[in-house]
C-alpha positions in Angstrom: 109.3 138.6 108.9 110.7 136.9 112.0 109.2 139.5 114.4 106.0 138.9 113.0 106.4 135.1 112.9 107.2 135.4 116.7 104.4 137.4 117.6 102.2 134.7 115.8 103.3 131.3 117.1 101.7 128.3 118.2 98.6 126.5 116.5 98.5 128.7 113.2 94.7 126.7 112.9 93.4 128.5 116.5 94.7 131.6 115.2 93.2 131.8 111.8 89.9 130.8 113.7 90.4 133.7 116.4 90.8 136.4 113.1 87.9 135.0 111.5 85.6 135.4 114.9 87.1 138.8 115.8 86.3 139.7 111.6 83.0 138.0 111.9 82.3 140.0 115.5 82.9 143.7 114.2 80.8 142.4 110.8 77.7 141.9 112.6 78.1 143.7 115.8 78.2 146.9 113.8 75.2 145.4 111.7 73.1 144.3 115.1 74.1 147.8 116.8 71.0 149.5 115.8 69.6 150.2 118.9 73.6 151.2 120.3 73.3 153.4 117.3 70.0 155.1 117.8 70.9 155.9 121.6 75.0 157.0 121.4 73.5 158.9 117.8 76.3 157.3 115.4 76.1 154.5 113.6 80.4 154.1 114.3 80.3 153.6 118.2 78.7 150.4 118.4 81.9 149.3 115.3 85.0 151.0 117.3 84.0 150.2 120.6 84.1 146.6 119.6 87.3 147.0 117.4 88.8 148.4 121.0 88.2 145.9 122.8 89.3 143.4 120.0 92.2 145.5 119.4 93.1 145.0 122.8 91.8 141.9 123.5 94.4 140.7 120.1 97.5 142.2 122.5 96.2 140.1 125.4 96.0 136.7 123.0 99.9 138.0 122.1 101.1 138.6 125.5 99.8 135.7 127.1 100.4 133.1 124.3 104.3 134.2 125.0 104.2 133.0 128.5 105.2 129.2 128.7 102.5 126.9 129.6 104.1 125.9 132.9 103.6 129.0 134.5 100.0 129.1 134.4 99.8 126.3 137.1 100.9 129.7 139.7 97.1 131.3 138.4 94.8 129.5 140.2 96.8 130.7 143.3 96.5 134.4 142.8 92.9 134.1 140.0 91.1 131.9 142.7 90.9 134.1 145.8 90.5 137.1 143.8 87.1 135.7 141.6 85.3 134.7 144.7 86.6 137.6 146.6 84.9 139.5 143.3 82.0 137.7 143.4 81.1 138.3 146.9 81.4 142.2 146.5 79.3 141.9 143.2 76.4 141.0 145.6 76.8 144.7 147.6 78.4 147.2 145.4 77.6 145.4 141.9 75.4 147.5 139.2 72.5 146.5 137.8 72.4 145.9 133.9 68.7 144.3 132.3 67.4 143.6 136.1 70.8 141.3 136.2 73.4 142.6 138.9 76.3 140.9 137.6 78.8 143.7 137.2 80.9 146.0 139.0 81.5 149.5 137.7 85.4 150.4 137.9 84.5 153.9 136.4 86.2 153.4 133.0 84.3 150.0 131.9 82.0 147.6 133.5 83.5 143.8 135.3 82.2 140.9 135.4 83.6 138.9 137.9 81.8 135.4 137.0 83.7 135.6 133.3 87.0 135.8 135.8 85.8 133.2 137.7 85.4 130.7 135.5 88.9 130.8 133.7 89.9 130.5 137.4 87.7 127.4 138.1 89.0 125.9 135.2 93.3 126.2 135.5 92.3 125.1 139.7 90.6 121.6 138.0 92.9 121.2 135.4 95.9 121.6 138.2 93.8 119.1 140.3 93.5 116.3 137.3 97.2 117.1 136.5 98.5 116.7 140.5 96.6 113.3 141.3 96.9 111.6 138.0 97.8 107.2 138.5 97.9 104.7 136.5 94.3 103.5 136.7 92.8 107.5 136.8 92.6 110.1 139.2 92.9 109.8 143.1 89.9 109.4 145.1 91.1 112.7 146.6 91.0 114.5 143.5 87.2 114.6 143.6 86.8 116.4 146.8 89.6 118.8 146.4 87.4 119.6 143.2 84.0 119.7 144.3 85.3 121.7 147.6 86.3 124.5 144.9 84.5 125.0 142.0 81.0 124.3 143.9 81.2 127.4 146.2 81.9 129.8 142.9 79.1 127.8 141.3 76.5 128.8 144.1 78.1 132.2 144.2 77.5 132.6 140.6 74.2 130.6 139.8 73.1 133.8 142.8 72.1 135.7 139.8 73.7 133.9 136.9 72.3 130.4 136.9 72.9 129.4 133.1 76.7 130.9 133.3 76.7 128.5 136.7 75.4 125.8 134.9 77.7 126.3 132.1 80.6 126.0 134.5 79.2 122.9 136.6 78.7 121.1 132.8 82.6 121.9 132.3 83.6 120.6 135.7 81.9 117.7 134.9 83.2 117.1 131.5 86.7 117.5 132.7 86.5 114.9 135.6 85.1 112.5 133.3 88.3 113.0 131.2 90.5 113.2 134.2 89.5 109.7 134.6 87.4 110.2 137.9 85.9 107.5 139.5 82.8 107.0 138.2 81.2 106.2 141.5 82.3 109.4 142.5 80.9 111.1 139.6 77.4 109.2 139.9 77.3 110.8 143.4 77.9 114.0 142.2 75.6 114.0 139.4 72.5 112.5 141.9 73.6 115.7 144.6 73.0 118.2 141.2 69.9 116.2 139.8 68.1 116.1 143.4 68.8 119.7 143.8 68.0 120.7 140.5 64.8 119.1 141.4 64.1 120.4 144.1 64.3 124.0 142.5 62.6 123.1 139.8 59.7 122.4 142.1 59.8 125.6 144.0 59.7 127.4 140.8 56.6 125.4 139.3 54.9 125.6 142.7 55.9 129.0 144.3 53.8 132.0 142.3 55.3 134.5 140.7 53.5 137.0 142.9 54.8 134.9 146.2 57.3 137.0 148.9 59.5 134.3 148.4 61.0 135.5 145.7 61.8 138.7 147.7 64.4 137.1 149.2 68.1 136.9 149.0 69.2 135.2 146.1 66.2 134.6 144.2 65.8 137.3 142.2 67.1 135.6 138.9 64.3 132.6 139.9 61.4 134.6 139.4 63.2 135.6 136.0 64.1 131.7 135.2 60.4 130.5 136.4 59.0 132.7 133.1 61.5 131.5 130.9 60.8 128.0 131.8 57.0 127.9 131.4 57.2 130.2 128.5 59.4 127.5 126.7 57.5 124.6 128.0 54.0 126.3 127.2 55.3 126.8 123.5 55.8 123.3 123.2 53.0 121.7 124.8 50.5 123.5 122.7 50.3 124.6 119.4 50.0 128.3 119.3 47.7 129.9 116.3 49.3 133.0 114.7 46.3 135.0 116.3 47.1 133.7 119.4 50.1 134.4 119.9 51.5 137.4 122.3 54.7 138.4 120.4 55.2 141.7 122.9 55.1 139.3 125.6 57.8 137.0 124.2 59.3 139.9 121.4 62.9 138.6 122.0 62.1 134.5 121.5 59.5 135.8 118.4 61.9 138.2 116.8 64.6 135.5 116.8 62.7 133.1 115.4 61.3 135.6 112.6 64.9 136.5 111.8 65.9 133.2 110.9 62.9 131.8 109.6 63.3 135.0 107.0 66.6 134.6 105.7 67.5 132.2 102.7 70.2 130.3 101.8 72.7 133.0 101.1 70.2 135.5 103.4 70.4 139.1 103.3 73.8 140.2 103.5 75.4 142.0 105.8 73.7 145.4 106.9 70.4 143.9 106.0 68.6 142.9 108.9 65.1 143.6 109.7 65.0 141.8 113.2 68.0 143.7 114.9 65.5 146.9 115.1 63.2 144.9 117.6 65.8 142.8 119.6 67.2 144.2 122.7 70.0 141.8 122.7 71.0 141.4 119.4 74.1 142.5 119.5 74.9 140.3 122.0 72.8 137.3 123.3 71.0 136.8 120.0 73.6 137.5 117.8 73.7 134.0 115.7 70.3 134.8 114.9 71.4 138.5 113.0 74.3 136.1 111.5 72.0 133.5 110.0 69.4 136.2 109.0 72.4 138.1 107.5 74.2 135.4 105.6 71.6 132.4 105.5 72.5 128.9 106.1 75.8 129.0 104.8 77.1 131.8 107.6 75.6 129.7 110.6 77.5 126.7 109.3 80.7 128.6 108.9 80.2 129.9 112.7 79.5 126.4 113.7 82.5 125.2 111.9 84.5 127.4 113.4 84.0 126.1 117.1 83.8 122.7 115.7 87.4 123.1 114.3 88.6 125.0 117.7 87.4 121.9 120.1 89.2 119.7 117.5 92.2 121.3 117.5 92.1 121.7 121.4 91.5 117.8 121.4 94.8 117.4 119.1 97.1 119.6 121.2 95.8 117.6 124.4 96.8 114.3 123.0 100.2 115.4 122.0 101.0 117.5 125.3 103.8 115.7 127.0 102.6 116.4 130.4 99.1 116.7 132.2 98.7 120.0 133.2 98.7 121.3 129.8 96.1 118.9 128.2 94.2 119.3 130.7 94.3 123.0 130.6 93.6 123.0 126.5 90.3 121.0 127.2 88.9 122.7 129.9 89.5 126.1 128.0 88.0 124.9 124.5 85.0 122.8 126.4 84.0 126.3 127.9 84.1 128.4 125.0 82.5 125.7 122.6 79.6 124.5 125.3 78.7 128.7 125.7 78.8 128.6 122.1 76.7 126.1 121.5 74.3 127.3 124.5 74.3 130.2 122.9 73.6 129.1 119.1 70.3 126.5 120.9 69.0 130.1 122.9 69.2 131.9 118.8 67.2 129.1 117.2 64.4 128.2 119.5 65.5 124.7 121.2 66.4 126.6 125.0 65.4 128.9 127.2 66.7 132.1 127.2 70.1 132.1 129.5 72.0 135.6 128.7 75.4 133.7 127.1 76.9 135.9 124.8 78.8 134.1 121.8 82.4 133.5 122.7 84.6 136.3 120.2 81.3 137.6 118.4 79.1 139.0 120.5 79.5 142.1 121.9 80.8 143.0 125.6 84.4 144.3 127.2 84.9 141.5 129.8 83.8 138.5 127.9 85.7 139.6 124.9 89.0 140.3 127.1 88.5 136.9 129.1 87.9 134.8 126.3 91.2 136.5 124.5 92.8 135.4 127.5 91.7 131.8 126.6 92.8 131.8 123.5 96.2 133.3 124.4 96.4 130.1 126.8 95.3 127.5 124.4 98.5 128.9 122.3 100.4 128.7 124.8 99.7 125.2 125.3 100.2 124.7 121.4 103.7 126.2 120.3 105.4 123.7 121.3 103.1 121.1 119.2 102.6 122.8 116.2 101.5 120.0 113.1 102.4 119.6 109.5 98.2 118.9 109.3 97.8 122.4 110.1 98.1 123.3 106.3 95.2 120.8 105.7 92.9 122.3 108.1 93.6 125.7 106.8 92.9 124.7 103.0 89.4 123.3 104.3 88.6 126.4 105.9 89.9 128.9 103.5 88.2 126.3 101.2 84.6 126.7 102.9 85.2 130.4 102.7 85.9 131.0 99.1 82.6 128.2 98.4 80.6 130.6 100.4 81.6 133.5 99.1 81.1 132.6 95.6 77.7 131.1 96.4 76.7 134.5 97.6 78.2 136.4 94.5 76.0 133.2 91.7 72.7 134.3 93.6 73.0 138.1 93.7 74.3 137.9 89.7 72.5 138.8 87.1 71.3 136.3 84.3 74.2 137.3 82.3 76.9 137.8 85.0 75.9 133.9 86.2 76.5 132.8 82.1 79.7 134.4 82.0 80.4 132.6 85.5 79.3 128.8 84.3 81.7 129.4 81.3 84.5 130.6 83.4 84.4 127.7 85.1 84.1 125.0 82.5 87.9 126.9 81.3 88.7 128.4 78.3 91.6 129.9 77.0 90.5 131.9 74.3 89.0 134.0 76.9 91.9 136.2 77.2 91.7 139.2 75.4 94.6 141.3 73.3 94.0 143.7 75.8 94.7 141.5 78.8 97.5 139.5 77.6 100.7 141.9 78.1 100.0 142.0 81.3 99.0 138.5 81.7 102.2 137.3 80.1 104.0 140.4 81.9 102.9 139.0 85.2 103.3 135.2 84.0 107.0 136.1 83.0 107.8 137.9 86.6 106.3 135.0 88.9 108.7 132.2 86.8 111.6 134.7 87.4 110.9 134.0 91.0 110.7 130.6 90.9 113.5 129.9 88.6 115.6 131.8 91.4 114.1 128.9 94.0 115.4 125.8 91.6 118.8 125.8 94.7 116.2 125.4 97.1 114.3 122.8 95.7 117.1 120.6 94.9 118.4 121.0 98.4 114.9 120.1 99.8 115.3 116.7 97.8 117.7 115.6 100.7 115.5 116.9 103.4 115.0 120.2 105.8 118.1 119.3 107.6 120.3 119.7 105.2 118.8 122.1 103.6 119.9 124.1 106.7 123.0 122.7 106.8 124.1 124.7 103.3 122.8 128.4 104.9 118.8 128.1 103.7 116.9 129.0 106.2 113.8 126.6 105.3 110.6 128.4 106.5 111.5 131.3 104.9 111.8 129.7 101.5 108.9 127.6 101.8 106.7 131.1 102.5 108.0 132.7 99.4 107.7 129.5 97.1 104.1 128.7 98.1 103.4 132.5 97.7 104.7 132.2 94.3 102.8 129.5 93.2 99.5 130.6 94.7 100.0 133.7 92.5 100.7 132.1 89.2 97.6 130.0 89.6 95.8 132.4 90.6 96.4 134.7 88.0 96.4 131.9 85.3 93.0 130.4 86.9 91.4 134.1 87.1 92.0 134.7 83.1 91.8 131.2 81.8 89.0 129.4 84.7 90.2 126.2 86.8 91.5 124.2 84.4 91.5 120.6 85.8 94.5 117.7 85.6 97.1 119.7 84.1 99.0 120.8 87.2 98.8 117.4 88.2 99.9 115.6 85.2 102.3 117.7 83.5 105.1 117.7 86.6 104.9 113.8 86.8 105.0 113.0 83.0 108.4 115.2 83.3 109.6 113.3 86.2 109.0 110.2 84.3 109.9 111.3 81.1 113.4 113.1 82.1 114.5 110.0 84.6 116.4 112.9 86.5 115.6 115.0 90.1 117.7 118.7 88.9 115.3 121.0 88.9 117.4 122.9 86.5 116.0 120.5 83.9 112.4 119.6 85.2 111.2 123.0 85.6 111.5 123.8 81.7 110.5 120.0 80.8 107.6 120.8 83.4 106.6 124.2 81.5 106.9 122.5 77.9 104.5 119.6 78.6 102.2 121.5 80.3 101.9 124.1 77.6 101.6 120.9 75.0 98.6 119.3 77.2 96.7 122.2 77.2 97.5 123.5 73.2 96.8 120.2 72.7 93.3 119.9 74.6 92.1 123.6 73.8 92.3 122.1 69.7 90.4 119.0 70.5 87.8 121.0 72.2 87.4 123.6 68.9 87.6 120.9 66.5 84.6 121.4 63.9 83.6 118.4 64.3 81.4 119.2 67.9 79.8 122.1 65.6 78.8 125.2 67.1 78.2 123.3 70.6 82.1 123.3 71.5 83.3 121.1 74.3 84.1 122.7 77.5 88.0 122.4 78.4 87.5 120.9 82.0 86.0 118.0 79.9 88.7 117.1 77.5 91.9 117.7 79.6 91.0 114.4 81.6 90.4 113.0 78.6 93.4 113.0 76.8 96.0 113.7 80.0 95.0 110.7 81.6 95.7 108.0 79.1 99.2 110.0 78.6 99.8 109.8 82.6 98.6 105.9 82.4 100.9 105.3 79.4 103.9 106.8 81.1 103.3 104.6 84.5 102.9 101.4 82.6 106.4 102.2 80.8 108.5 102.9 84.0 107.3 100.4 86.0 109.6 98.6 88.3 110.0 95.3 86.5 
C-alpha cells in the first residue's frame, strides 16, 4: 500500500482528473478512429496506439512528479536552446502532415517541436516572474528579459503554427499580468501585437489567394488562415439557406456542427457516432464534437468540468506555494492546457475558426500526449507538498457528477418497467429484499460490522487527535483508508437492496451521542446500531399503516418526518443551560 501511495502523491484532485481524461481519451479515440480503422484494417490500432502512449505518457506523470519542484528552475537552461534549436530544423528537414510541416520524423514516431517549446517558454517566464519579484510587482527588467525570449519562439512557431503561437503569446500575457508587470509595459506590448495583428490581417483580406505572395517563405499557413477567416466571417454575415450551402467545401465545420446538433441530452452512447465517418480530424482536432455527439450535454459538461476543476486546483496550489517559482510555474502550466482546451472546445462548436489544437489528454497524438503528461507530472510536483483536507470534497463532487450522469444515461435507455422499478428504488423500501437475497445480505452486513468493530481502538484514539493517534503505534492514513472503505461498503450494499434511505445515518449516531452522554466507542457503536434499526422499523410501519390504503407512503417521506422531531427533542433536552 505504501509503494503505491508513493507512486501517487501530490494533489490526489489533478490526479483523479488526469485518469478520468486519459479514460475519457481511449473512450472516444477508439470510437472517433474510424477512418485510422479503415486505413491500418483493425478497428484495435487506433485503441492501443493511444493506450501506448497513455501508458507511457502515465510513467512520465510518475517520474517527473517525483522530482522536487526546485529543480525545474535548471529546464529552461537545457529545454530553451534545444526548442528553438528544434524549431529551426523543422523549417528544413520537417515532414509534412495535412499541408502543415510541423514535425520531424525520428523514424520510430513523429516530433513536434512547438509542443516542446512551449513547456520551455513557460518554466523560462515563470523563472523570470519568480527572479525579479518586489514588493510593488515585477522589475521593469522582467519585461524585456521576457519579451526577448518567448517572442522569437513565438515567430518561429506562428511560421506554420499561428493558433499554437497565439496560444502561447495569450499565456505569456496571462502570466505577466499575474506576475504583476507593469501595466504600462503590458499596454505597449499588447499595441506592438494588436498593430501587427493588423497589419496581417490586412495582407490577408487584401492579398488574393491566387497572389505569388503567398509563395513565399513563411506564408504558407496564411493562405490556409485567409480561408478559414472569410469562411467564418462569411457564415456569419449572411444567413446561409440549406440549399445554399457547400457542405464539401466546409465538410469539417458542417460535420461538426451536424454531430452536435444530433445528439440529445444523454446522446448516442459511446460507439455511436454518425459524424466520425466524414471528419478527418475527429479523432483529434474535433474530438469534443464525437464526445458531445456520443454522450449529449451531460459528457461536454463533464469534459468542461474537468478543466474547470484542473485551473482551480492549479489556482489553489499557487496561493499556497511558499515561494514564487513554483506558483508561478502551476499557473503557467494549467493556463496552457485549459486556454488549448477551451480553443479547442470553441473550434468543436462553431464560435472559431478552425486552428488544429488537439484537446489536452483526449485527443489523439504521441507528442502532445507525452508533453502534456509532462505537465501534469510538474503540476504534482508543485503540489505534494500542499496537499488539502478539501481534496475529499472536490473528489465527492466529481465522483458525484459522475454517478448523476451515469444514472441519467441508464433512466433514458430503460424500459417503461425498468424506470418503475427505478422511481421506487429510490423513494426506499425495505420490504424489497427478497428471502432469496437476505443470507447474503445479512452475511455481508454481519462481515463489514466485524471490520468496524475491530476499528472501535482507532476511533477512540482519533477523539484526541492524529498526533496521538500516532503516538500509540496507529499509523493514521492507513486506518482512515480501511474505515472509509468500510463504510462506503456497508452503505452501499444496504442502499443497493433497500434504496437511499434519507436522515437515518444522520440522525441515529447523534441521538446516541446525546442519549449515552459518553465518547467510548465501545458503547456508541451498539447504541448507534440499536437506534438506527428502531428509526427505521419504526418509519417502515408508519409508511404501511392501513390507514394510507393501497397508496402506501414512500419511506424517504416518513423518515424525516418522524427522525426529525426525535433529533429536535433530544437537542432541546441537552442544551447547555
Amino acid at each position: 500500500m505504501n509503494k503505491i501511495k508513493n507512486l501517487f502523491k501530490g494533489d490526489p484532485v489533478i490526479w483523479i482528473i488526469y485518469f478520468f481524461l486519459c479514460v475519457i481519451s481511449l473512450v472516444e479515440v477508439y470510437s472517433a478512429g474510424s477512418s485510422l480503422a479503415y486505413k491500418n484494417g483493425s478497428f484495435w490500432v487506433p485503441l492501443t496506439s493511444q493506450a501506448m502512449f497513455l501508458a507511457v505518457g502515465t510513467m512520465v506523470v510518475i517520474f517527473f512528479h517525483s522530482i522536487p519542484c526546485r529543480f525545474f528552475r535548471a529546464f529552461p537552461i537545457f529545454l530553451y536552446p534545444v526548442s528553438v534549436f528544434s524549431l529551426l530544423l523543422v523549417g528544413v528537414i520537417g515532414a509534412t502532415t495535412n499541408g502543415a510541416q510541423r514535425w520531424i520524423d525520428l523514424g520510430i514516431f513523429q516530433f513536434q517541436p512547438s509542443e516542446l517549446a512551449k513547456g520551455a517558454v513557460i518554466m523560462s517566464v515563470a523563472l523570470i516572474l519568480a527572479q525579479t519579484q518586489r514588493e510593488n510587482g515585477a522589475h521593469k527588467n522582467a519585461f524585456k528579459l521576457i519579451v526577448g525570449l518567448a517572442v522569437p519562439v513565438v515567430f518561429l512557431i506562428a511560421f506554420d503554427n499561428i493558433s499554437t503561437g497565439a496560444l502561447l503569446l495569450g499565456v505569456v500575457l496571462l502570466m505577466m499580468i499575474i506576475g504583476r508587470v507593469p501595466w504600462n509595459q503590458i499596454g505597449k506590448f499588447l499595441g506592438f501585437w494588436a498593430i501587427l495583428i493588423a497589419l496581417v490581417v490586412a495582407i490577408v483580406a487584401v492579398v488574393p489567394s491566387d497572389s505569388a505572395f503567398y509563395k513565399l517563405p513563411g506564408t504558407g499557413r496564411m493562405k490556409t488562415a485567409k480561408s478559414r477567416i472569410e469562411t467564418k466571417l462569411n457564415n456569419n454575415d449572411r444567413e446561409i439557406l440549406p440549399e445554399d450551402y457547400d457542405i464539401d467545401k466546409n465538410a469539417q465545420v458542417a460535420h461538426a456542427n451536424i454531430a452536435i446538433a444530433s445528439s440529445n441530452f444523454v446522446g448516442k452512447m459511446p460507439g455511436n457516432s454518425v459524424e466520425r465517418d466524414f471528419l478527418s480530424q475527429a479523432y483529434s482536432d474535433f474530438i469534443y464534437a464525437i464526445i458531445i455527439e456520443e454522450t449529449g450535454l451531460w459528457g461536454g459538461l463533464l469534459v468542461v468540468f474537468l478543466y474547470v476543476v484542473l485551473l482551480y486546483r492549479a489556482g489553489r496550489i499557487a496561493k499556497r506555494c511558499e515561494s514564487n517559482f513554483p506558483a508561478f510555474l502551476a499557473m503557467g502550466i494549467a493556463l496552457l492546457l485549459v486556454c488549448q482546451a477551451v480553443l479547442n472546445m470553441l473550434v468543436a462548436v462553431g464560435l472559431f475558426p478552425v486552428t488544429g489544437q488537439p484537446l489536452p489528454m483526449i485527443s489523439r497524438g504521441g507528442t502532445s500526449t507525452l508533453i502534456n503528461s509532462f505537465y501534469i507530472g510538474v503540476l504534482l510536483s508543485v503540489s505534494r507538498r500542499l496537499a488539502s483536507a478539501t481534496a475529499v470534497l472536490l473528489v465527492g463532487v466529481m465522483l458525484s457528477f459522475m454517478v448523476s450522469s451515469v444514472l441519467a444515461i441508464l433512466a433514458h435507455r430503460a424500459s417503461a418497467d425498468g424506470l418503475r422499478h427505478y422511481q421506487l428504488w429510490l423513494l426506499g423500501d425495505c420490504t424489497s429484499v427478497s428471502w432469496l437475497q437476505l443470507p447474503l445480505f445479512a452475511l455481508a452486513i454481519s462481515l463489514l460490522l466485524l471490520l468496524t468493530i475491530r476499528q472501535l481502538r482507532v476511533l477512540d484514539a482519533w477523539l484526541l487527535g492524529d498526533v496521538y493517534a500516532q503516538s500509540l503505534g496507529i499509523s493514521v492514513d492507513r486506518e482512515r483508508f480501511r474505515l472509509l472503505g468500510v463504510v462506503g461498503l456497508l452503505s452501499a450494499v444496504v442502499t443497493a437492496l433497500c434504496g437511499p434511505i434519507a436522515f437515518v445515518g444522520l440522525a441515529a449516531p447523534h441521538a446516541a451521542r446525546l442519549v449515552s452522554h459518553q465518547g467510548a466507542h465501545q458503547r456508541l457503536l451498539p447504541l448507534t446500531l440499536l437506534m438506527g434499526s428502531a428509526l427505521l422499523l419504526f418509519c417502515q410501519l408508519v409508511a404501511r399503516l392501513p390507514l394510507w390504503g393501497e397508496a402506501q407512503l414512500p419511506l424517504n417521506a416518513v423518515t424525516p418526518l418522524v427522525g426529525a422531531p426525535i433529533m429536535v427533542l433530544l437537542l432541546l433536552q441537552h442544551r447547555p443551560r
